[in-house]
C-alpha positions, 0 to 999 in steps of 0.5 A, spaced: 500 500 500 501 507 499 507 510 504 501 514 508 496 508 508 499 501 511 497 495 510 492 491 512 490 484 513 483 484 511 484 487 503 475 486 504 475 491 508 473 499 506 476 502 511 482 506 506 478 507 501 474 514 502 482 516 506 485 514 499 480 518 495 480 525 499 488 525 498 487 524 490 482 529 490 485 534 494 492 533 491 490 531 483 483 536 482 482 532 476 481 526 479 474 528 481 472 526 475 473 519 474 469 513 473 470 508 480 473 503 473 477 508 472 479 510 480 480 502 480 485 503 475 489 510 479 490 507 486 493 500 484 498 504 479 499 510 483 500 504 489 496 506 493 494 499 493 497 492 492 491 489 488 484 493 484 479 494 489 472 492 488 469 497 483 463 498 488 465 499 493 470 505 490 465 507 487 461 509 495 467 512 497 466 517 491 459 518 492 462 520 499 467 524 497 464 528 492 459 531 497 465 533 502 468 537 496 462 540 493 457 540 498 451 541 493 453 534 490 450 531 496 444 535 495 442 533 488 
């Protein structure tokens, strides 16, 4: 895993997610455009992850991501 998230035992659990999603939304604005498929795809190559992370479970993260940088998001 990334340097600034340590490993866990348990790859199912979502826990990093949503942190992983908010330092690349915060770090690479652009990123906040991206399909769950294509966030998938960032996070194992940037090695923020060993493995792809389930497409559905990233794409939760998103959605909750997204209503914390853009407040009017979650009210859509």
């Amino acid at each position: 895993m990334h340097r600034l998230y340590p490993a866990n035992p348990n790859p199912r659990d979502s826990r990093d997610k949503l942190p992983m999603i908010r330092v690349l939304y915060s770090r690479r604005p652009e990123t906040q455009e991206l399909e769950p498929w294509e966030f998938q795809m960032l996070l194992w190559s940037l090695n923020y992850t060993d493995h792809l992370l389930p497409e559905d479970e990233i794409a939760a993260a998103i959605e909750v991501a997204r209503t914390h940088f853009d407040p009017d998001e979650g009210a859509a």
